[in-house]
C-alpha positions as a printed Julia matrix, in Angstrom:
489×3 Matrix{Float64}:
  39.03   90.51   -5.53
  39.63   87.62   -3.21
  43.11   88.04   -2.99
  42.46   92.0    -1.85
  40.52   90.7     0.58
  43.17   88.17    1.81
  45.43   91.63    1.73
  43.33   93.63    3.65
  42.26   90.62    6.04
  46.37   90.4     6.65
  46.67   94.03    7.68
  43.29   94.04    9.34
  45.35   91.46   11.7
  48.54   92.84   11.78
  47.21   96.06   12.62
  44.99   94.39   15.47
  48.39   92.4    16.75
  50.19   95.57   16.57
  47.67   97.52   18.85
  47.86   94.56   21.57
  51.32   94.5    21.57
  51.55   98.55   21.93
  48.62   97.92   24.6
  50.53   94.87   26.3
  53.61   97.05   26.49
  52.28   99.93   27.63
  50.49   98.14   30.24
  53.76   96.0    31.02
  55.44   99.7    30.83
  52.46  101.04   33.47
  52.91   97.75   35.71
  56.78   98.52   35.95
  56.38  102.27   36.7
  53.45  101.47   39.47
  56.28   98.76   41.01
  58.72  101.52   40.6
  56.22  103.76   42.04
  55.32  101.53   44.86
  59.19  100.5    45.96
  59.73  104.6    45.73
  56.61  105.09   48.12
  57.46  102.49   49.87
  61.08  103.99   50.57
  59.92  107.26   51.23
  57.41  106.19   53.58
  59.78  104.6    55.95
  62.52  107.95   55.16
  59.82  109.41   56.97
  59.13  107.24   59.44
  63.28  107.3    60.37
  63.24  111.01   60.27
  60.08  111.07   62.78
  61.82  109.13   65.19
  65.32  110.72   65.16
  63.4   113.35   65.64
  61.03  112.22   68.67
  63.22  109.66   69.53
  66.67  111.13   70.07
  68.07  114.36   71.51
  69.66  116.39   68.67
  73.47  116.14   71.13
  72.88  112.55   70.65
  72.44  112.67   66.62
  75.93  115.04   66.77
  77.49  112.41   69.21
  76.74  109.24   66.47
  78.34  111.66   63.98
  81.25  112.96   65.24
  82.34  110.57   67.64
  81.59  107.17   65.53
  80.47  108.38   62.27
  77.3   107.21   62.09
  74.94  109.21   60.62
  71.39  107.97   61.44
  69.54  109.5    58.47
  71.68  107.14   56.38
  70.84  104.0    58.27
  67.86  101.3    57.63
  64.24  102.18   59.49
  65.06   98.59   61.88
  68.83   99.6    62.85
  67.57  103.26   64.04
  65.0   101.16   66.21
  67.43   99.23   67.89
  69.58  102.14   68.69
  67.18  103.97   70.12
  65.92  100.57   71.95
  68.99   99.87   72.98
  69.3    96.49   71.42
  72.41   94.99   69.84
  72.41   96.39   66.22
  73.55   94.85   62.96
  77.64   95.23   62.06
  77.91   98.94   61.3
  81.09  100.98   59.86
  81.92  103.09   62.57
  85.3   105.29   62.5
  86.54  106.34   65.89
  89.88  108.25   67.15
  91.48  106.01   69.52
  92.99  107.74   72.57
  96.42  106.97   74.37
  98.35  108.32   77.14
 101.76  109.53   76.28
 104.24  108.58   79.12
 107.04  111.2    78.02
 104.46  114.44   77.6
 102.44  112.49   80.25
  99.33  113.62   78.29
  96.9   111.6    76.58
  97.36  111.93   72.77
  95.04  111.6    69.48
  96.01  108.56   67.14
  94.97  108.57   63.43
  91.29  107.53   63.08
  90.4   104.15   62.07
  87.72  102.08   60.72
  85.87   99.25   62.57
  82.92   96.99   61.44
  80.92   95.83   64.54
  77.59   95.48   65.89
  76.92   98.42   68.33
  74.71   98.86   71.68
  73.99  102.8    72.93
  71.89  103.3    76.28
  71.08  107.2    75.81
  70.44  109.29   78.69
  66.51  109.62   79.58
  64.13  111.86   81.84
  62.09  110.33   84.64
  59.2   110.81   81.57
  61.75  108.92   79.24
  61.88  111.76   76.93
  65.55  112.25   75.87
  67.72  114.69   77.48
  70.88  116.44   76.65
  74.55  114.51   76.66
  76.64  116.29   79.16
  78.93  115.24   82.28
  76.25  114.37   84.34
  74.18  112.17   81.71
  76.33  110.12   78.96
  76.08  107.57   76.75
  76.83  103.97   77.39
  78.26  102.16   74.56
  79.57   98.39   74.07
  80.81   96.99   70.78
  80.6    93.6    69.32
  82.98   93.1    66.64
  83.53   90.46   63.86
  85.51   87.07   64.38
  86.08   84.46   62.32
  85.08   81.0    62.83
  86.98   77.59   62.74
  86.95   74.82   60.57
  85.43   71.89   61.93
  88.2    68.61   62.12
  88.75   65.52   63.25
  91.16   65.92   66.48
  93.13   62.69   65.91
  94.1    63.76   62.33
  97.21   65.74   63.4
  99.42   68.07   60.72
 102.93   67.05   59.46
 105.15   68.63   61.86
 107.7    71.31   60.75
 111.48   71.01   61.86
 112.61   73.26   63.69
 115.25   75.69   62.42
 118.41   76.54   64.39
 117.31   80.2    66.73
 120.19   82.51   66.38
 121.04   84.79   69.33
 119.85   87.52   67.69
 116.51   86.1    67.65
 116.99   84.63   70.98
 116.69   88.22   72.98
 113.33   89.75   74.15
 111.78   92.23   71.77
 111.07   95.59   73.64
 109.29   98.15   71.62
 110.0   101.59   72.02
 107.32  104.53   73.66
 106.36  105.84   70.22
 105.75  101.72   68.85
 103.58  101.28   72.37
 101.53  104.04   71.5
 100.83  103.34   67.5
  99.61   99.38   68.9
  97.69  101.12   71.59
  95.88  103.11   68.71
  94.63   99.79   66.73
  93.78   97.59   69.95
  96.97   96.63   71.53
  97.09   97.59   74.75
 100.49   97.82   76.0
  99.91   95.14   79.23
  99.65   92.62   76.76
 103.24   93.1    75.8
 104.82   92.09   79.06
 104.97   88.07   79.62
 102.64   87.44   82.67
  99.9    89.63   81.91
  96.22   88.62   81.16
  96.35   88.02   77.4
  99.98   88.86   76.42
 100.79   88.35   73.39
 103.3    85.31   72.94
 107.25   86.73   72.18
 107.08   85.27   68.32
 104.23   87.21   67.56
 106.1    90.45   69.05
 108.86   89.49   67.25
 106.46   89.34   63.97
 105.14   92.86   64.72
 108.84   93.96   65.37
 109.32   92.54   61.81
 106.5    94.88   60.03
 104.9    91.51   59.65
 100.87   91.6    59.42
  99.33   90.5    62.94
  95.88   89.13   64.05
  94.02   92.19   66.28
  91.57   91.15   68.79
  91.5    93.72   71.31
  89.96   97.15   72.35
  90.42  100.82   72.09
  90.2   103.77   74.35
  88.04  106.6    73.16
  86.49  109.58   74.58
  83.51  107.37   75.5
  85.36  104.6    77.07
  86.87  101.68   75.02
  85.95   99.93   71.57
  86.21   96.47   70.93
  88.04   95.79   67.69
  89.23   92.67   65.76
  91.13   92.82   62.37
  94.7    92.69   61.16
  97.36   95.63   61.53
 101.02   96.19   61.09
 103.76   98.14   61.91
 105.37  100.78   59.94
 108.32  103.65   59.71
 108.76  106.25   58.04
 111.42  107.69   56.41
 111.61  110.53   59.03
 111.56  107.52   61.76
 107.68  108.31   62.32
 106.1   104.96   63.66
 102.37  104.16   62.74
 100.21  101.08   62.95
  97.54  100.24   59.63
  94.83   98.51   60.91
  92.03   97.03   58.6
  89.03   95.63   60.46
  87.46   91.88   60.18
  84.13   91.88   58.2
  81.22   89.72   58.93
  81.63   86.4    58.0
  79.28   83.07   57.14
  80.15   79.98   59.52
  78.71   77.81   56.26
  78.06   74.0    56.99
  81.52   73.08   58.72
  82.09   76.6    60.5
  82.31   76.68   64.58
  82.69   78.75   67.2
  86.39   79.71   67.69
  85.18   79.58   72.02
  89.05   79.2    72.94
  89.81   82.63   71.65
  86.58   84.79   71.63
  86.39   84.0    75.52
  88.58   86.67   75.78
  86.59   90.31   75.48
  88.95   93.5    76.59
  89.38   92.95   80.05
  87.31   90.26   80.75
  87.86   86.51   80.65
  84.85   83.82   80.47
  85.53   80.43   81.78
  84.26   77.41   79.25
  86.24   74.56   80.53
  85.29   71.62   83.04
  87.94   71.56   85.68
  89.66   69.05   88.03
  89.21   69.86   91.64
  92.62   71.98   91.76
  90.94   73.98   89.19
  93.4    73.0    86.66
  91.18   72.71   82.94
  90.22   69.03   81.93
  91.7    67.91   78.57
  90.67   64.95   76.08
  93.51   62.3    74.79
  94.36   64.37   72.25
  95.42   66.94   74.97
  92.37   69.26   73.83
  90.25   71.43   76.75
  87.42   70.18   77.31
  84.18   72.21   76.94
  81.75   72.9    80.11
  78.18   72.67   79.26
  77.67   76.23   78.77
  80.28   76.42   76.71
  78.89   72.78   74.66
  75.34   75.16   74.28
  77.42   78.18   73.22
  78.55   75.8    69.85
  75.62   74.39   69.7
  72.94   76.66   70.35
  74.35   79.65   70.22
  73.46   80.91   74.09
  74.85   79.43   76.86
  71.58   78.2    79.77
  73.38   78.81   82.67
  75.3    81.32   84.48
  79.13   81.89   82.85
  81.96   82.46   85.4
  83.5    85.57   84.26
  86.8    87.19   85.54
  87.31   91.06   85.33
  90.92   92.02   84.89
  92.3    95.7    85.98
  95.86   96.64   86.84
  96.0    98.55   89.78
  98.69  100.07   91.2
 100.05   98.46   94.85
 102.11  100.98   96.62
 103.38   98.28   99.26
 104.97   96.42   96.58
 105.57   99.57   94.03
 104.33   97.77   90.88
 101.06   97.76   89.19
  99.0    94.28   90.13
  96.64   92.54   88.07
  93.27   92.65   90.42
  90.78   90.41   89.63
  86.82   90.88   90.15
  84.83   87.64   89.52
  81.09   87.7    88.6
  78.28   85.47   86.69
  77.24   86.24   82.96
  74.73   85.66   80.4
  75.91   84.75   77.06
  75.2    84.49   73.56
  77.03   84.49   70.22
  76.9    87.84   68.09
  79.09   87.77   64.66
  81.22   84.81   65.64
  82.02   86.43   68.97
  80.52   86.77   72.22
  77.52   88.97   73.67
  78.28   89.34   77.94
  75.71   90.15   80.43
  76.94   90.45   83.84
  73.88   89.04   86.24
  72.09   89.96   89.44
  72.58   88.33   92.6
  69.24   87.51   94.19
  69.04   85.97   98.14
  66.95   83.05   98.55
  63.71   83.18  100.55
  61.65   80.87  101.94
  57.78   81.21  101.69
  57.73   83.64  104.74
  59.95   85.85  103.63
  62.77   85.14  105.4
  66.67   84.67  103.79
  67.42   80.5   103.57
  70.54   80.01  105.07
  73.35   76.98  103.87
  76.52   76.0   105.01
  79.83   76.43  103.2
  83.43   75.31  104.28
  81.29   74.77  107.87
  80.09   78.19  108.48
  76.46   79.14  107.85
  75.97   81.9   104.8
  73.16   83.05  103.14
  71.73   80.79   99.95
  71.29   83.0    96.69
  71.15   82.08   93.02
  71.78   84.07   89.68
  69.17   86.0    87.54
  69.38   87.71   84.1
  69.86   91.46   84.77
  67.63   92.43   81.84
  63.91   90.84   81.49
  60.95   91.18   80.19
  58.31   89.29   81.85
  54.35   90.95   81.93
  52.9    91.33   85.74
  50.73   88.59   85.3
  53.27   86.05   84.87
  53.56   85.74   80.94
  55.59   86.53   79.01
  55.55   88.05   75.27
  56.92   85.82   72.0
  56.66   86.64   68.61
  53.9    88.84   69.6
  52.1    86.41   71.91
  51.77   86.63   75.11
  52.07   82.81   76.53
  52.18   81.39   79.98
  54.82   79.82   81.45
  54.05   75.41   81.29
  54.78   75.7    85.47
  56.18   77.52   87.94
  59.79   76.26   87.78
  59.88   77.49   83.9
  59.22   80.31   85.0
  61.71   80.74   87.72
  64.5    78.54   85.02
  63.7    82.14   82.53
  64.29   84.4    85.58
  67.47   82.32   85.71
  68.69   82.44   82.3
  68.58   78.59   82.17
  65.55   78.63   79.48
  61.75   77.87   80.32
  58.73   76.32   78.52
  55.92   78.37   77.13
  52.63   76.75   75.88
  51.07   77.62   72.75
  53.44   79.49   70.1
  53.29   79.74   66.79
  55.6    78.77   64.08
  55.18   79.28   60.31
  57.06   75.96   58.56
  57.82   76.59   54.62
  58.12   73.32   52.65
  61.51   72.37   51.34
  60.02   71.42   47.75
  57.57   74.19   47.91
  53.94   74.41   48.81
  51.72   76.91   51.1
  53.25   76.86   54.35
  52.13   75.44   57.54
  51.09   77.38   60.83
  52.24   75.02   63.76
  51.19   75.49   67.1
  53.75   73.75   69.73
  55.27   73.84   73.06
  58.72   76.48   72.86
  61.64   76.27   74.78
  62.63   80.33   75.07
  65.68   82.25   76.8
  65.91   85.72   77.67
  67.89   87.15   75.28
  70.58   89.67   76.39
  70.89   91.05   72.95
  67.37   92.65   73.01
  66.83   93.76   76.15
  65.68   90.48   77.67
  63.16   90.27   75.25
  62.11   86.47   74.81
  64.28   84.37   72.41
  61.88   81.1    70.66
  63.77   77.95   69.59
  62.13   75.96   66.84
  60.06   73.34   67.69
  62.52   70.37   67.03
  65.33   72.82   68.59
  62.24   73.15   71.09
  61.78   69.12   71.38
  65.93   68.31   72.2
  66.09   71.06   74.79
  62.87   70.42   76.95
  63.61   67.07   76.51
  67.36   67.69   78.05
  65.51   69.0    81.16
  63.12   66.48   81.98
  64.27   64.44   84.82
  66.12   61.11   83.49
  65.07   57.69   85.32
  68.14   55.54   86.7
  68.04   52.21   87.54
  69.2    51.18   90.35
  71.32   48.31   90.42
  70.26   44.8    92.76
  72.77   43.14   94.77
  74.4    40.83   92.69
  76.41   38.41   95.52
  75.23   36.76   98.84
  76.07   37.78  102.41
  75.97   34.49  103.51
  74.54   32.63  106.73
């Protein structure tokens, strides 16, 4: 008898284990299915949102032009990215596929290349009413569009370690002669971002003769140039190549760079991202001839914009930028390389470089009235430099994170008009422990730029990035030196 009731104590328990596994599992089963549920919701909630605003938020020519002319479809892309199309604000590296455009000197025509495909961060300025409801794209109202593509950065070295240098091997006279490329092998390197300038020694960025004897070669070449499209050009960086056909058709494969980590020894590569299309931005001290200032290892040296640039990834001061166009002088019957310079705003996007051409402002006095200086003797009007794009609230504040903080003086303020970076008093900053822990809400003084990437929205440095930068601006304290000999009686 006692041993039945052993028996039927046993299955009494395995029975009651059995149900509160089935009930563990189907609640484990219900918990899953409510996640998956609540990610699914989730997911569709924000579809919805996206299709609201594509809907509200852009004029249906606008959706076609994304789709045609980059292939970008917008119902595809994240909630955020649609945002900062429609905001205008530098996006995250998209695909994009665009037909490059070139003008055929023989048919004297411009002519279609074969598509290709880009990755690169992407800014559109749509066309809006005077109630800022979108309107139609037509002749009259278009689309402004500016690409950032992807570079990759350098290694960081030590400059005195120098590599094992290669002999050189005898040059043939073959390989002695210029390499000219023919119409139809100008037009295939025009169609992946070679712009056929750059293949004549002299121009602004032409490409040195080894690498056009490389491409010549059907050898793979670096790409870091721009393309001409039906909505003016595309900035592209990648690797492309030259080949023919049997049939003696040329083409050019182009694949693009992808996004790329800078990891713990990665830097800027400033000497060659400078360069954007047809502009060039100066990052070099230089002598009083102009001539760029090098180190003893015969390396430029960086100005301090260009020091901030590396370091901090936007440069506090106004960038001298040159503009480079060919025009064509009919005195001297050749085309002339005419050169407009202006001040720019700068910041790093994908390993490359975000430009913002500012405003010229005059400088008055409290009255009103334009303060004059002199220059080379003559008397000219004093100005200064502004950020063309900023967001600062008519009472003088300015919105961060949310906030909206007053400037720590007057002169911030008028350093954040200036690009140069001002002091704001009271922002917040959530700090999450290394090893763990709840994290910590710190309230602190932040150094903040306008950031040209987001509409002159404010950009917050951390508060030890904060510390190093406001202390970089206070006034330093020099001592003067004492007179350390006698004049005698």
């Amino acid at each position: 008898m006692a041993i039945n009731k052993k028996a039927d104590s046993k299955q009494s328990k395995m029975k009651e284990n059995t149900e509160k596994r089935t009930s563990s599992k189907a609640k484990s089963t219900a918990k899953g299915t409510s996640a998956k549920a609540g990610k699914g919701k989730a997911a569709e909630t924000e579809a919805q949102k996206r299709d609201e605003l594509i809907a509200k938020g852009f004029h249906p020519s606008a959706v076609k032009f994304l789709k045609d002319e980059l292939g970008i479809d917008l119902s595809s892309l994240p909630l955020n990215t649609v945002h900062d199309i429609k905001a205008g604000r530098v996006t995250e590296p998209l695909n994009v596929r665009v037909t490059p455009l070139v003008y055929d000197r023989q048919a004297k025509e411009v002519r279609q290349m074969p598509p290709i495909q880009a990755v690169a961060s992407m800014r559109f300025v749509f066309p809006y009413d005077n109630d800022y409801k979108p309107v139609a794209l037509d002749k009259e109202h278009k689309v402004f569009v500016a690409s950032y593509p992807c570079h990759e950065y350098l290694q960081k070295a030590d400059p005195s370690v120098t590599e094992a240098a290669v002999a050189a091997e005898a040059v043939s006279e073959e390989q002695k002669e210029l390499p000219r490329f023919t119409a139809a092998q100008v037009m295939a390197l025009e169609g992946v971002g070679i712009n056929e300038n750059r293949l004549y020694a002299n121009s602004f960025n032409a490409i040195d003769v080894d690498t056009k004897r490389d491409i010549l070669a059907g050898e793979v070449f670096d790409v870091n140039g721009y393309v001409r499209t039906s909505f003016g050009v595309l900035n592209v960086t990648g690797q492309a190549k030259l080949v023919e056909s049997k049939n003696g058709e040329v083409k050019a494969k182009f694949q693009s760079l992808e996004p790329s980590v800078p990891g713990k020894n990665g830097i800027l590569d400033i000497a060659s991202v400078r360069r954007m299309g047809n502009l060039e931005l100066d990052f070099f001290e230089r002598d009083q001839n102009g001539k760029v200032k090098t180190d003893v290892y015969d390396l430029p040296i960086l100005n301090q914009a260009g020091k901030d640039l590396v370091t901090y990834g936007v440069s506090f001061e106004p960038v001298e930028g040159y503009l480079h166009k060919m025009e064509y002088d009919s005195k001297e019957n050749r085309f002339k390389d005419v050169i407009t310079r202006d001040k720019y705003q700068v910041s790093v996007v994908n390993g490359g470089l975000c430009a913002t051409k500012m405003r010229k402002v005059n400088d008055l006095d409290q009255d009103g009235n334009q303060v004059k200086t002199k220059f080379n003797g003559k008397e000219v009007d004093k100005y200064h430099y502004e950020a063309t794009d900023i967001r600062i609230n008519a009472d003088g504040t300015v919105k961060v994170n949310g906030q909206d903080l007053k400037f720590k003086s007057p002169e911030d303020l008028d350093n954040y008009r200036r690009g140069r970076g001002g002091v704001v008093e009271g922002a917040k900053w959530v700090s999450y422990p290394e090893k763990g822990g709840k994290p910590k809400e710190i309230t602190y003084d932040a150094f903040i730029v306008p950031d040209n990437q987001k509409n002159g929205f404010a950009k917050a440095f951390s508060p030890s990035t904060s510390q190093k930068l406001i202390e970089r601006k206070a006034p330093k304290k020099t001592a003067r030196k004492k007179q350390n000999f006698s004049m005698g009686f």
